[in-house]
Every structure is written in structure tokens, then in C-alpha cells.
LOPAKE-251139 format. One record per residue (C-alpha): x, y, z; residue number from 1. Coordinates in steps of 0.2 Angstrom, whole numbers. Example, Ala and Ser with C-alpha at 12.3 -4.5 7.8 and 13.67 -1.06 7.14 Angstrom:
@X->62 Y->-22 Z->39 num->1 .
@X->68 Y->-5 Z->36 num->2 .
# end
This chain:
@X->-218 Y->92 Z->348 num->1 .
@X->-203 Y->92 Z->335 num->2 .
@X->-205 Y->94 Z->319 num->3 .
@X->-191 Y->90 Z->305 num->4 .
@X->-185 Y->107 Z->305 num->5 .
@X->-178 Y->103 Z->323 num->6 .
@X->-171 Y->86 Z->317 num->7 .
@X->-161 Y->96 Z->304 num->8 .
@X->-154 Y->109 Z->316 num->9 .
@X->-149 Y->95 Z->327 num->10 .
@X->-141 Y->82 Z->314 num->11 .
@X->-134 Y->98 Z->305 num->12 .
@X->-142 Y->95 Z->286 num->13 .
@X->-156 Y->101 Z->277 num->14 .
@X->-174 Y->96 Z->280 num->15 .
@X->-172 Y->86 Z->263 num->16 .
@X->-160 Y->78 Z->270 num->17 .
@X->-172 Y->72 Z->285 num->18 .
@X->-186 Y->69 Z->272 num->19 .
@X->-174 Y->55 Z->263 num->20 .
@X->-170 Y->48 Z->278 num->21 .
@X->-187 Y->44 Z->285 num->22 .
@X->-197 Y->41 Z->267 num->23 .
@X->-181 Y->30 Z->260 num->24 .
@X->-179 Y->40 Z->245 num->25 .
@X->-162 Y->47 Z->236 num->26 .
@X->-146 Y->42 Z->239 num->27 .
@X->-139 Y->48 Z->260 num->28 .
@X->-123 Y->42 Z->266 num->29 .
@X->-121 Y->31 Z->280 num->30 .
@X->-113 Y->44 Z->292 num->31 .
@X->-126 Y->56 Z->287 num->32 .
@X->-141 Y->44 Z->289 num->33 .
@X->-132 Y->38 Z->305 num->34 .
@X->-132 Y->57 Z->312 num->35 .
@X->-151 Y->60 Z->309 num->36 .
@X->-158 Y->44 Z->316 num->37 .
@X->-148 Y->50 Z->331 num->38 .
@X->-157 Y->66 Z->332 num->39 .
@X->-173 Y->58 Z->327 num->40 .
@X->-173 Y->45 Z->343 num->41 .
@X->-167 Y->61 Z->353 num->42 .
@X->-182 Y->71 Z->349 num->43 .
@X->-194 Y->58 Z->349 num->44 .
@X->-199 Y->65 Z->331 num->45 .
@X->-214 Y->56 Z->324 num->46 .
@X->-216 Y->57 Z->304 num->47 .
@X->-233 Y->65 Z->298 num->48 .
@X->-241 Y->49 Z->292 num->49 .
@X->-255 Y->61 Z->281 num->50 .
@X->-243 Y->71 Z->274 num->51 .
@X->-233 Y->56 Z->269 num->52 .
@X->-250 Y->49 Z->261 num->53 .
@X->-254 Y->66 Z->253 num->54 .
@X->-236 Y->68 Z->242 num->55 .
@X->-235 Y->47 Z->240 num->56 .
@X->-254 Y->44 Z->235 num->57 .
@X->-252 Y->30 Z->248 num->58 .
@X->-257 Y->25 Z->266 num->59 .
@X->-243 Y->12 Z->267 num->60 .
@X->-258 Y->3 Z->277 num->61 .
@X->-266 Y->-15 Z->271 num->62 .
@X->-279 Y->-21 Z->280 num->63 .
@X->-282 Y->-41 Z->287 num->64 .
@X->-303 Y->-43 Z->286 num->65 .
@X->-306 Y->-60 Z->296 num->66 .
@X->-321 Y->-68 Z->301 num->67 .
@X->-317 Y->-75 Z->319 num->68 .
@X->-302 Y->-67 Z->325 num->69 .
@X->-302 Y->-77 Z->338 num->70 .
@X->-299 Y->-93 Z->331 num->71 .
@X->-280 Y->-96 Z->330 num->72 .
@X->-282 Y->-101 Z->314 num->73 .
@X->-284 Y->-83 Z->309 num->74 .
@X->-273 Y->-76 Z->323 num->75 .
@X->-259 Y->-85 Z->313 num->76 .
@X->-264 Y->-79 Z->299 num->77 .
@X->-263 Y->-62 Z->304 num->78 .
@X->-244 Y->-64 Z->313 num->79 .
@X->-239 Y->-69 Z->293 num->80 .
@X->-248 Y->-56 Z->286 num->81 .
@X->-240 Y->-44 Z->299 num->82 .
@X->-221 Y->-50 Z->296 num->83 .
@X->-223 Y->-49 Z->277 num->84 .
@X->-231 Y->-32 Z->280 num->85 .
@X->-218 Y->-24 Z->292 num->86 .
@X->-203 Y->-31 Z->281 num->87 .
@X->-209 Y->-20 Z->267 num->88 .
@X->-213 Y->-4 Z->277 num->89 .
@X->-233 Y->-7 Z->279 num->90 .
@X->-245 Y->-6 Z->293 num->91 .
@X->-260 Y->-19 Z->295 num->92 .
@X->-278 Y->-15 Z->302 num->93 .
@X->-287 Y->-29 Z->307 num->94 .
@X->-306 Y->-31 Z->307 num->95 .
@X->-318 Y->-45 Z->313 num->96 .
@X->-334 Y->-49 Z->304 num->97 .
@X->-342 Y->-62 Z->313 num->98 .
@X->-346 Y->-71 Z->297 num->99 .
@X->-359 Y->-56 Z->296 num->100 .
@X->-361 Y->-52 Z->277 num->101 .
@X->-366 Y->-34 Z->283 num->102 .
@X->-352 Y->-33 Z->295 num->103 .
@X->-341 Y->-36 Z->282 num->104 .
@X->-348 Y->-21 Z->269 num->105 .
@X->-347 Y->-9 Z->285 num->106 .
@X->-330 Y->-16 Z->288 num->107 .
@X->-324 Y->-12 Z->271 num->108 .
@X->-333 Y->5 Z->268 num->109 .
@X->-322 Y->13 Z->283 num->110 .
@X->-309 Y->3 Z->276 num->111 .
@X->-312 Y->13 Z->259 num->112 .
@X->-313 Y->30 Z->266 num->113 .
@X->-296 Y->31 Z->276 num->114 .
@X->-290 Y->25 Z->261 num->115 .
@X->-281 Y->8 Z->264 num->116 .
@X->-269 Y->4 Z->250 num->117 .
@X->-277 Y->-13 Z->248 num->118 .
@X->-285 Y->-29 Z->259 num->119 .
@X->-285 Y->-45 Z->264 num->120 .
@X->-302 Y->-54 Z->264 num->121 .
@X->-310 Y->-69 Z->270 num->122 .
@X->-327 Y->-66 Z->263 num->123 .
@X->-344 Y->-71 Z->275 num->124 .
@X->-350 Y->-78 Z->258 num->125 .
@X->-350 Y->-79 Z->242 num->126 .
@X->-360 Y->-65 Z->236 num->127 .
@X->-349 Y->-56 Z->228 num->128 .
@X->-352 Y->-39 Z->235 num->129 .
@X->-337 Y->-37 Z->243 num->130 .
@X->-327 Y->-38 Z->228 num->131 .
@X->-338 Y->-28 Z->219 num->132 .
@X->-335 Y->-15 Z->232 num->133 .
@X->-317 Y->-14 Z->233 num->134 .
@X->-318 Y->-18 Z->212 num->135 .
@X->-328 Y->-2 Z->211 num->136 .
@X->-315 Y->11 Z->220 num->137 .
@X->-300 Y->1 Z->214 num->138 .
@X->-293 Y->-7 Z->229 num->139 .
@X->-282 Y->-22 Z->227 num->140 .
@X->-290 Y->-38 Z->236 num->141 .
@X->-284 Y->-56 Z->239 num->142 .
@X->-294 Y->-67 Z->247 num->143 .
@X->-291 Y->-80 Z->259 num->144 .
@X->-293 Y->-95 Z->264 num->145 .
@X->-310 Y->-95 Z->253 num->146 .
@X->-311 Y->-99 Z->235 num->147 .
@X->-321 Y->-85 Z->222 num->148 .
@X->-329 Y->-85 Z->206 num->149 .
@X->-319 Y->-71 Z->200 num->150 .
@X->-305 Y->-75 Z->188 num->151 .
@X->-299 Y->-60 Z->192 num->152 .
@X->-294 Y->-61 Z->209 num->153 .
@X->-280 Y->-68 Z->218 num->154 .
@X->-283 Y->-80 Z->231 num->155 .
@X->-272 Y->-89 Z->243 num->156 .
@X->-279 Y->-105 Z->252 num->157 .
@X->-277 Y->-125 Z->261 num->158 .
@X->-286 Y->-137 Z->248 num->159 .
@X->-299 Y->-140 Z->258 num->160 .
@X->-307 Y->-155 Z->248 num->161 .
@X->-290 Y->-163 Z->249 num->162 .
@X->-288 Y->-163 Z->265 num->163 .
@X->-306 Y->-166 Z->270 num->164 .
@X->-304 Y->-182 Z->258 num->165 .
@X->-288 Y->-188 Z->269 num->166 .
@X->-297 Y->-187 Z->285 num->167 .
@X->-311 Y->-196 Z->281 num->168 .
@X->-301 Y->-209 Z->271 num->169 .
@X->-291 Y->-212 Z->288 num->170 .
@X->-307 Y->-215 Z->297 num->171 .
@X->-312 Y->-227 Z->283 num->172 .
@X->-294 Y->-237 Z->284 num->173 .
@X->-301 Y->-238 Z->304 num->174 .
@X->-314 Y->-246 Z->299 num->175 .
@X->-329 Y->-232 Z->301 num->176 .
@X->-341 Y->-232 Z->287 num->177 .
@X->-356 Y->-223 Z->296 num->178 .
@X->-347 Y->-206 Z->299 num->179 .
@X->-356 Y->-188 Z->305 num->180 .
@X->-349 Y->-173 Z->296 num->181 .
@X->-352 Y->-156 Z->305 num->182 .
@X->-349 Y->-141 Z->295 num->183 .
@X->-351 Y->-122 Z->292 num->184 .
@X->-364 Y->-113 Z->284 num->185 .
@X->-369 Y->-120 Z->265 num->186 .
@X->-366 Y->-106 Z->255 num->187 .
@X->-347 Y->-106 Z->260 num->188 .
@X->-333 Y->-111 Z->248 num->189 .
@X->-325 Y->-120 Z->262 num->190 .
@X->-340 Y->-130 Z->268 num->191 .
@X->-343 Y->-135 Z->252 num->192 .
@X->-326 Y->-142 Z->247 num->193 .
@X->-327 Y->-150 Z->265 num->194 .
@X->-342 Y->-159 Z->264 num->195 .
@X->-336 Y->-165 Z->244 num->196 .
@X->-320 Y->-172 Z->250 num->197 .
@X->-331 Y->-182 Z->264 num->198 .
@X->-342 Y->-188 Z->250 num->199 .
@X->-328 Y->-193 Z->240 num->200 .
@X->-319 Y->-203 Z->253 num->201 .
@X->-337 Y->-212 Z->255 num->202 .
@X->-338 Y->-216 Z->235 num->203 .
@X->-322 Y->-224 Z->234 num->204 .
@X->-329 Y->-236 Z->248 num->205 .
@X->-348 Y->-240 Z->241 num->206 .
@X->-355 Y->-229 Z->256 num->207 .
@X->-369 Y->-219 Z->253 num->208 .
@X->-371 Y->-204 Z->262 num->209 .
@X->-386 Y->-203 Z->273 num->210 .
@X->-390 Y->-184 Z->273 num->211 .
@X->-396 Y->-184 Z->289 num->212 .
@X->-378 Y->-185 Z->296 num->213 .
@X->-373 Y->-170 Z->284 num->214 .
@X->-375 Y->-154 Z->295 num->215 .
@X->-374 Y->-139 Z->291 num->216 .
@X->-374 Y->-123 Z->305 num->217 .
@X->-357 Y->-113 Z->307 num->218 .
@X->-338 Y->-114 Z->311 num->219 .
@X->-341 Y->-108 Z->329 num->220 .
@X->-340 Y->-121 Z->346 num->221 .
@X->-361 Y->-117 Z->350 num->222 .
@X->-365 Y->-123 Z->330 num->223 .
@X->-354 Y->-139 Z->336 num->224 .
@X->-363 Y->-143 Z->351 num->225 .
@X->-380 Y->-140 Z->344 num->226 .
@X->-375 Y->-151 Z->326 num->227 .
@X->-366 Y->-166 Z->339 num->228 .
@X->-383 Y->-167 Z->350 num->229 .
@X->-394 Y->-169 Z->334 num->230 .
@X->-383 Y->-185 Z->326 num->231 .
@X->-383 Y->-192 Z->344 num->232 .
@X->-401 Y->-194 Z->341 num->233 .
@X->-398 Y->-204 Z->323 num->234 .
@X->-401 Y->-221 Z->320 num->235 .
@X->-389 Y->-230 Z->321 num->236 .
@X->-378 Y->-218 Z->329 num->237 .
@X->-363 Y->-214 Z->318 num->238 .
@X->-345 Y->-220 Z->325 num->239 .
@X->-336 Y->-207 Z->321 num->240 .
@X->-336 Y->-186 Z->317 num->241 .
@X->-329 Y->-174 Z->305 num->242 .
@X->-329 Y->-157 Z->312 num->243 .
@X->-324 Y->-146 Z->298 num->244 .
@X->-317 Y->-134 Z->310 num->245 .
@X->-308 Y->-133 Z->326 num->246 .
@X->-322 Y->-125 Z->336 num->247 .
@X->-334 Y->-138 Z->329 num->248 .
@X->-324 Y->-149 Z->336 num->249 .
@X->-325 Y->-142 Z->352 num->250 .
@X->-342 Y->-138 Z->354 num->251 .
@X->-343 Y->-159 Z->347 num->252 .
@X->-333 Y->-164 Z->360 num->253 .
@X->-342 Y->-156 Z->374 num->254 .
@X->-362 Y->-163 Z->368 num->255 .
@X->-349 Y->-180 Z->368 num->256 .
@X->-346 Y->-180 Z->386 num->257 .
@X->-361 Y->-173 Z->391 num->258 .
@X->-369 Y->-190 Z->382 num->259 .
@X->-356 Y->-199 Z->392 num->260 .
@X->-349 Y->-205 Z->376 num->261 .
@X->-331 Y->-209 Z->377 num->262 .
@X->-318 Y->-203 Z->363 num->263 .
@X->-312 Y->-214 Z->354 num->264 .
@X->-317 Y->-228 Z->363 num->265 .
@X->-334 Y->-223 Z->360 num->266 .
@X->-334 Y->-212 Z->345 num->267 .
@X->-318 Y->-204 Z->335 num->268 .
@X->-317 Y->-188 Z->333 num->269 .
@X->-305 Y->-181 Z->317 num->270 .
@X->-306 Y->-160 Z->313 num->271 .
@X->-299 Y->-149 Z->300 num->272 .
@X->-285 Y->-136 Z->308 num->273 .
@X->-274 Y->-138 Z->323 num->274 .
@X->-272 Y->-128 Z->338 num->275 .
@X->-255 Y->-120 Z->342 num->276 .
@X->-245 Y->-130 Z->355 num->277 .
@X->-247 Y->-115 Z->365 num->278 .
@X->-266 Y->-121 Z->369 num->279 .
@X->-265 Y->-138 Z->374 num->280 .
@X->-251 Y->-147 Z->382 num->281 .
@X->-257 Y->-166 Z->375 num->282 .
@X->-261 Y->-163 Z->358 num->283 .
@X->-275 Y->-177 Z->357 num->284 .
@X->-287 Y->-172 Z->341 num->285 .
@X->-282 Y->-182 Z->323 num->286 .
@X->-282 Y->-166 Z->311 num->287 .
@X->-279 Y->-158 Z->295 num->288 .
@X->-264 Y->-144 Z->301 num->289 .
@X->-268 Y->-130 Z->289 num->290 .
@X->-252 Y->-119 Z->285 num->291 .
@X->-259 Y->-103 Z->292 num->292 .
@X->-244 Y->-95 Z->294 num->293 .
@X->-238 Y->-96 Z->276 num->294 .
@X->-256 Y->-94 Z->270 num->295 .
@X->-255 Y->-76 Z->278 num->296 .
@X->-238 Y->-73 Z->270 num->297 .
@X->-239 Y->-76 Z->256 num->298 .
@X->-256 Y->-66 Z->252 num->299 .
@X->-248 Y->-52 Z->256 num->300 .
@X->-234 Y->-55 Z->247 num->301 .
@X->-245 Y->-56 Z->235 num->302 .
@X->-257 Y->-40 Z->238 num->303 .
@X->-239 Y->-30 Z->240 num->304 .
@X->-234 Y->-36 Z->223 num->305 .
@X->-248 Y->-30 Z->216 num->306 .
@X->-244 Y->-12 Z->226 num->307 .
@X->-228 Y->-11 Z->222 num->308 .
@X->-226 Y->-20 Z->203 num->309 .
@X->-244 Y->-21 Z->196 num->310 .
@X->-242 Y->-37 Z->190 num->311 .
@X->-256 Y->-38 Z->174 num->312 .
@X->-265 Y->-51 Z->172 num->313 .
@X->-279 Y->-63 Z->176 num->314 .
@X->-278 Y->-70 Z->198 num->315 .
@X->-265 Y->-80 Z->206 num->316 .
@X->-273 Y->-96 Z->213 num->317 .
@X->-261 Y->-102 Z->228 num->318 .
@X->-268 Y->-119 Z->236 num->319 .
@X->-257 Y->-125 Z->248 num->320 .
@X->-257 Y->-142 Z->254 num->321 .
@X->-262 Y->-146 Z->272 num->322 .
@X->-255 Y->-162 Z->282 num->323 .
@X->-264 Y->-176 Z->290 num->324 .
@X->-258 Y->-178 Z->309 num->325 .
@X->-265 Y->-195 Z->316 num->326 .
@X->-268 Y->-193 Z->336 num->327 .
@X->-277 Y->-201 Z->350 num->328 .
@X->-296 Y->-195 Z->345 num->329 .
@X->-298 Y->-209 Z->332 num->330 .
@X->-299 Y->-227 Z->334 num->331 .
@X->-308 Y->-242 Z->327 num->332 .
@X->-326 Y->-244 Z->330 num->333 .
@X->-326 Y->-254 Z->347 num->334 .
@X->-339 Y->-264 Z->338 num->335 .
@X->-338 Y->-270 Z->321 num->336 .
@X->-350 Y->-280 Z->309 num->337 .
@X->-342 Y->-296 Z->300 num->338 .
@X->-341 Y->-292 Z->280 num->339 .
@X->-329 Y->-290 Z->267 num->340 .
@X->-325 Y->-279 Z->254 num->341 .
@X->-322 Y->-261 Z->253 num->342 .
@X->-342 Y->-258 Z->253 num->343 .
@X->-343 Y->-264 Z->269 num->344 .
@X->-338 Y->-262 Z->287 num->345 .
@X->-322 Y->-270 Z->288 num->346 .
@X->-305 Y->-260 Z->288 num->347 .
@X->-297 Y->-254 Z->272 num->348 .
@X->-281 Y->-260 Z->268 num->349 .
@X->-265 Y->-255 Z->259 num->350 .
@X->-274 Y->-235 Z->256 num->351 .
@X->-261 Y->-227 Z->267 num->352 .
@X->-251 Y->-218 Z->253 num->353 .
@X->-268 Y->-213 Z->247 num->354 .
@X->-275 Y->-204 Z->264 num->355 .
@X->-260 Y->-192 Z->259 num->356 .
@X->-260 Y->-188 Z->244 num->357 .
@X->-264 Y->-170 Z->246 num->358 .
@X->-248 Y->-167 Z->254 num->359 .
@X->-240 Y->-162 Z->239 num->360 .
@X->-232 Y->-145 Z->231 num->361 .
@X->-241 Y->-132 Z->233 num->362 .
@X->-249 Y->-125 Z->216 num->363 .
@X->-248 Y->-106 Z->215 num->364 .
# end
């Protein structure tokens, strides 16, 4: 195995010479540099990443902690994280919590002890624990897609309330007033601003909510086919769903067609996040498309800031806005009572500008 003695005989220079051409450091002319990455390709030498960690006091590693990492959501999150990373010389580690609180401490107790320079979180809830973790052996943190109590901590997210509001208002302007909203586990930042953005878009209308159509479970397909089942039993039965997730949405669709119940003829269906083009070739769901990629770049721009330049003071809240795509999985009710007035069944008219009003610069 060659070492950086061999690269130095090969390319001619000192071993410092090496050492500034594989850490960055110092000045090194082009022909110089040019002559040891030459002899470093020809060797097939392989920095000593612990030693580099011992003399720097860095890994030069971040990690990405996600809770399903097998929604695309967060797998495109992760490619933002990754190309903001490599462009700066870091490495990512990626974990997978399951929404499991005590995944999630396991997760960032090994994360701890190899010594990551500082991680990305989508926290399972919002304990706190976490933070109080990471807080109490000084590792950077910027939390994702989630929002936090601390005032403290940089956070980087869609405005879910926004866009939660949008896609129920569009449903409104269709005419829907008796609407189902399926959503994550109650104690979650997200599900909360969800479900408050649904209550809102109800207000402005004179709808109350009926809490038997407000579900709570989990972001995952199963928690949407179990929640979907239940409001088929409700009377009436609502004319439309929310899913405040893409899985929901799919586990929603399914209980749908097992009922025989037609989408939209039968019932809409709207959900917040999109699916890459990659996964279906006739988009069809209504949605609110989250901008995941720039979500996962710019917290780690922002954790690397905070590597690199320290930046003092209190956390940088980024909320980004997300964007209202209207497709084929929402309709008008095919049956709709006679009234009038924005308290009752009828259409709303003239709100379009409204629906999107979340669409806007992103405060950061």
C-alpha cells in the first residue's frame, strides 16, 4: 500500500509538499501540484483520513439523520445535502430513524463518538432530547423540514401551514366543504401546521371542522390506508381528502379503490409533496411540490457556515415557500346541495390569487 513517502519519491518533492497537495493548504505551483496528483493516481495512494482528523480536530464528515429515507422527499433532500457537502470537501453519513424517538438518540450517540463535525436532523418529535444531546457535546445541528422551540437553532423548512391552506382552499374554490384531512402523528411540528392550515382554509368559509374527519396516525402508506378506511365509514362521507403526505396519499388511494370509489369522480384527493417524475409517468395527484432539493442545500450551507465561519448569534429560520400544482385527482363534488354564500356548499369565486399566496420569497 503506498504511503506519501512513495508519492514524494515518485513526483520528486518533499512529503510536505504531498501533504499541501492532498489537505489544500500553503501555496504549491500548478506544475508542482500537477506532478503529485500524477503520482498519487499512479499509486492509487489513499489519504489517512484519522490522521488528517487527528492534526485538523475535524472529520470533515456531516451527517443527514432522516426519518424515512425512503420517501423521495427525503432522498432529495439528501442529493442537496450531498452536492453542497462535496463542493466544500465534506463526506455525508446518512441514518434512518423510522420516526423512532429512540432510534434517533442511538443514531446520534454513534454519530457522536466517530466524531461527525456536525448533523442534519429531522427530529421524530419534538422532545427536545436530540438537541439537548448534540447541545451537550457541542455539535452543530440544523434541523429540517420540522420546526423547534429553540431560538437557538437553525432550521431550514416548506411553510407547511401555507401550503396546507392552499390546497384546501383549492378544494374550497371546487366547491368541497366536507373534507377529510389524514395526517402524521400529533406531536409533530409538521402535522400540526398541516392540520392548522386546513382549519384555516375552513374558517374563511364558515365550515366548522368536524373532528371526526381529522386523523391523526403517521406519514407512512399503512397509516393512510388504515385513516382512509375509517372516514369511509363517516356520515356523510366527506368529498374530498387531504393527505398531508405523499404515502398517505398512497395508502388513501388504495382503501379508495378497494371501496370502488372513483377519484375524482367520486372523491378528490389533494397531498402535500410531489413525486419525482422519475416514479410516475402521468403525474395525476393535485399537490403542494416542496422544494426538497434546495431545502437540503441550503442547510447545509448553513451547518458548513457554521464549521467554517462560526457565525454568532441566535438561529436562522429559512421557510421556503412550496407551490401549488393543480392535476387530475381533484374535481367538483359530482353532487352538490343548492345554497349560496361562502358558508355553504356552493363554489368560491374570484379567491384564486389567494390559494397561492404562499408562493412567495422565501424568508431566511
Amino acid at each position: 500500500m503506498a504511503n506519501i513517502r512513495d508519492v514524494a519519491r515518485l513526483a520528486g518533492v518533499s512529503s510536505m509538499t504531498v501533504s499541501r497537495v492532498v489537505n489544500g493548504t500553503g501555496y504549491t505551483s500548478q506544475e508542482t501540484r500537477a506532478r503529485v496528483e500524477r503520482a498519487i493516481a499512479e499509486l492509487g495512494y489513499v489519504p489517512n483520513a484519522v490522521a488528517r482528523q487527528l492534526r485538523s480536530k475535524r472529520s470533515h464528515t456531516i451527517a443527514l439523520v432522516v426519518t424515512d429515507i425512503t420517501n423521495p422527499f427525503f432522498t432529495t433532500i439528501a442529493r442537496g445535502v450531498e452536492d453542497e457537502a462535496a463542493g466544500r470537501d465534506f463526506g455525508v453519513m446518512f441514518c434512518n430513524t423510522d420516526e423512532s424517538d429512540a432510534e434517533e438518540i442511538a443514531y446520534l450517540q454513534m454519530l457522536i463518538q466517530r466524531q461527525v463535525d456536525g448533523v442534519l436532523l429531522v427530529p421524530a418529535s419534538n422532545s427536545g432530547n436530540s438537541l439537548r444531546l448534540l447541545h451537550a457535546h457541542r455539535v452543530p445541528v440544523v434541523v429540517i423540514d420540522r420546526r423547534v422551540r429553540s431560538t437557538q437553532i437553525d432550521e431550514v423548512r416548506t411553510d407547511s401551514e401555507a401550503g396546507a391552506y392552499a390546497l384546501v382552499r383549492h378544494l374550497v374554490e371546487l366547491g368541497h366543504r366536507n373534507i377529510a384531512m389524514l395526517s402524521g402523528r400529533r406531536e409533530i411540528s409538521t402535522s400540526v401546521d398541516r392540520v392548522a392550515g386546513y382549519r384555516r382554509a375552513l374558517a374563511e368559509v364558515g365550515v366548522e371542522v368536524d373532528s371526526r374527519l381529522v386523523l391523526y396516525r403517521g406519514y407512512d402508506a399503512d397509516a393512510g390506508l388504515r385513516m382512509a378506511r375509517e372516514i369511509l365509514d363517516a356520515t356523510p362521507r366527506p368529498t374530498a381528502i387531504f393527505a398531508a403526505n405523499n404515502f398517505i396519499a398512497f395508502g388513501a388511494m388504495r382503501a379508495l379503490r378497494e371501496a370502488g370509489i372513483r377519484v375524482p369522480d367520486d372523491m378528490s384527493v389533494v397531498a402535500f409533496d410531489d413525486l419525482p417524475d422519475a416514479w410516475v409517468m402521468d403525474p395525476f395527484m393535485t399537490v403542494i411540490n416542496q422544494p426538497a432539493y434546495d431545502i437540503g442545500r441550503r442547510a447545509a450551507e448553513l451547518l458548513l457556515e457554521r464549521l467554517t465561519a462560526a457565525p454568532a448569534g441566535a438561529g436562522r429560520k429559512c421557510v421556503l415557500p412550496g407551490k401549488l400544482v393543480v392535476r387530475g385527482s381533484s374535481a367538483p363534488p359530482s353532487r352538490l346541495p343548492a345554497t349560496d354564500g361562502n358558508g355553504g356548499a356552493g363554489p368560491v369565486r374570484g379567491t384564486g390569487a389567494r390559494a397561492r399566496r404562499h408562493e412567495g420569497i422565501a424568508r431566511c
